[in-house]
C-alpha positions in Angstrom: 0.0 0.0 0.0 1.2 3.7 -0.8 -1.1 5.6 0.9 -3.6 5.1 3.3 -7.4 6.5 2.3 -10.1 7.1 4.3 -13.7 7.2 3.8 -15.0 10.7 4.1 -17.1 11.5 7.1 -18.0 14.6 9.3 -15.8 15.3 11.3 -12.8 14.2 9.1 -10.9 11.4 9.7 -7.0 11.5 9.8 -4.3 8.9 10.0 -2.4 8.7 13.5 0.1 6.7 14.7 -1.6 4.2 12.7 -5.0 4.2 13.0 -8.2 6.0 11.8 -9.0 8.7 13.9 -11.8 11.3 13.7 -11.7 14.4 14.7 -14.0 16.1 17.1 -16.7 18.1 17.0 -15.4 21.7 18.2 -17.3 23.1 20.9 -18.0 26.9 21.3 -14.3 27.8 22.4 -12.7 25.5 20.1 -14.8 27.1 16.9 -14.3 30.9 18.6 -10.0 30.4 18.5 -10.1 28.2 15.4 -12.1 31.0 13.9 -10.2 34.2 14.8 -6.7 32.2 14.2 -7.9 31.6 10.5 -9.4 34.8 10.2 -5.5 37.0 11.3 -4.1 34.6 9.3 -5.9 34.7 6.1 -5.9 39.0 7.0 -2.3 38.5 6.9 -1.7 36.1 3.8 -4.2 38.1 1.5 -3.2 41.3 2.2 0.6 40.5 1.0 -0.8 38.1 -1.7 1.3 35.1 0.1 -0.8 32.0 -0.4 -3.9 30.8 1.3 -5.6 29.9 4.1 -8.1 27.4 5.1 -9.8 25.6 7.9 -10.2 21.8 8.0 -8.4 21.7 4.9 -7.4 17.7 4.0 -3.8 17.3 3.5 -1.8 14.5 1.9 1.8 13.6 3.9 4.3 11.4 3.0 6.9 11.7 5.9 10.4 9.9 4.7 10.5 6.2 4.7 7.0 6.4 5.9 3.3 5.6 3.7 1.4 8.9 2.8 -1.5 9.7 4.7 -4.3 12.1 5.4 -3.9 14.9 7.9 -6.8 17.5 8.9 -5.3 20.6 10.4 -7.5 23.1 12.3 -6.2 26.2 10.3 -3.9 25.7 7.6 -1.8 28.0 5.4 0.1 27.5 2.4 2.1 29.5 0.5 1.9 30.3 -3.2 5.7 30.0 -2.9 5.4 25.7 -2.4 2.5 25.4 -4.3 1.7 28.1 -7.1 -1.6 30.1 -7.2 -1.9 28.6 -11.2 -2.0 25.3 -9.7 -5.5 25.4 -8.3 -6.4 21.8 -8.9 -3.4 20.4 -6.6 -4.6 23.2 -4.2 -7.7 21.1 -3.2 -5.9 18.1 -1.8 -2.6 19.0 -1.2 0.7 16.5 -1.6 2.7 18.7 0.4 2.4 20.1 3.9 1.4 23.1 4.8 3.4 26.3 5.6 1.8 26.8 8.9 -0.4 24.4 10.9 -2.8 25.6 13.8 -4.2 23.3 16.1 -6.9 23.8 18.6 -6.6 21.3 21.1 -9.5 19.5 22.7 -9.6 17.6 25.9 -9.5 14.2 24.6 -6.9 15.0 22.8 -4.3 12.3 23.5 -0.7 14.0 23.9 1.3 10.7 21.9 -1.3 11.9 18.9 -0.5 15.4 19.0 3.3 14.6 19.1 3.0 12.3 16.3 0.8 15.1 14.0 3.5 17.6 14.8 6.4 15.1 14.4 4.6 14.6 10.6 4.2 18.4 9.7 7.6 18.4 10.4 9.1 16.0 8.7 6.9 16.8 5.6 7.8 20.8 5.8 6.0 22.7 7.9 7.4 25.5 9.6 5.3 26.5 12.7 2.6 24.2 14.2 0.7 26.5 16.8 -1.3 24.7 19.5 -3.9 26.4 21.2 -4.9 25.3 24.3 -8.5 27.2 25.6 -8.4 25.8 28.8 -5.3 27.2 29.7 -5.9 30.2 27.1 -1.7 29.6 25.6 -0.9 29.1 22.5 2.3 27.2 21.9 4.4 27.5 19.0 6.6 24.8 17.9 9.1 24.6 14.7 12.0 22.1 14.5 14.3 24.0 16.9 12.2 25.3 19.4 8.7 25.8 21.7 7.5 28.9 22.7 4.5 29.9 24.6 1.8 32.8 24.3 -0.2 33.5 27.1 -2.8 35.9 27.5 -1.0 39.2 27.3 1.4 38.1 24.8 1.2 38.7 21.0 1.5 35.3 18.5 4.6 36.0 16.0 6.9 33.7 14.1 10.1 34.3 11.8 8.4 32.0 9.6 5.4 34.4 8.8 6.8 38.1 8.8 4.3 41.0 10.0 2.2 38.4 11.4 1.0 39.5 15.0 -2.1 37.8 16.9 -2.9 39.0 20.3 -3.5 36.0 22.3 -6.4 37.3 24.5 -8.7 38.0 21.1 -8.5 34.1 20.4 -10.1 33.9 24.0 -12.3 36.7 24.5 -16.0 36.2 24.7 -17.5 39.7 22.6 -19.5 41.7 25.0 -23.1 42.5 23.6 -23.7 45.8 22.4 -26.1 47.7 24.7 -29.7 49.6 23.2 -30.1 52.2 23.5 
């Protein structure tokens, strides 16, 4: 076999550490962070023409030595650089990893799965995996040298994507209703 495939189903399934595994159904704070991540992100990508930006977009990874197999980030972007705006019909299932991966993590979210997802962005190309954690409102940004962590009065940035700046608070912040008047 060269690739695993998966039948399609809602929520998307994914291949990790060797099994089928679905992922969840986001609850409210999972949808709010994935929402406003994608939504800075896409801000930031469009407005310098970079690439694009997606959420639960399905990959295709073939880490080295290993089968290729379906991954499901959160929030993905991926740059016109690695794979060319004229190429649109490669755009809709991707062969190559994503510039950027965000993932919002969930609570039954098994830590050995989420290493094993980052250990596979990694080896395929990715250069920043961001893990947001709404429980403990951080966001964690890991690339092959290093982790850092956001927390609330912090600011998301990266050398990887250049002018990009994310308050961390806004991906945790309820919006207050207006009041009538």
């Amino acid at each position: 076999m060269r690739e695993i495939i998966l039948p399609e189903r809602k929520p998307a399934l994914e291949w990790v550490r060797g099994r089928a595994l679905q992922k969840v159904s986001p609850q409210r704070k999972h949808g709010r962070a994935q929402a406003r991540f994608a939504t800075a992100l896409d801000a930031w990508a469009t407005a310098r023409g970079l690439g694009e930006v997606a959420t639960e977009w399905d990959f295709r990874l073939k880490p080295p030595g290993e089968i290729r197999r379906p991954l499901v980030p959160d929030v993905a972007y991926l740059s016109y650089a690695r794979l060319p705006y004229e190429n649109e019909a490669a755009a809709d299932i991707p062969r190559i990893a994503p510039d950027v991966v965000v993932e919002v993590l969930s609570p039954r979210d098994r830590k050995r799965d989420v290493e094993d997802k980052i250990r596979v962005y990694l080896a395929c190309g990715t250069s920043v995996i961001f893990l947001v954690d709404t429980e403990r409102e951080i966001v964690t940004a890991r690339d092959e040298k290093d982790a850092r962590t956001f927390s609330r009065g912090d600011t998301v940035r990266h050398a990887g994507l250049p002018g990009f700046r994310l308050p961390v608070a806004m991906l945790f912040d309820r919006p207050h209703p207006k009041k009538r008047t």
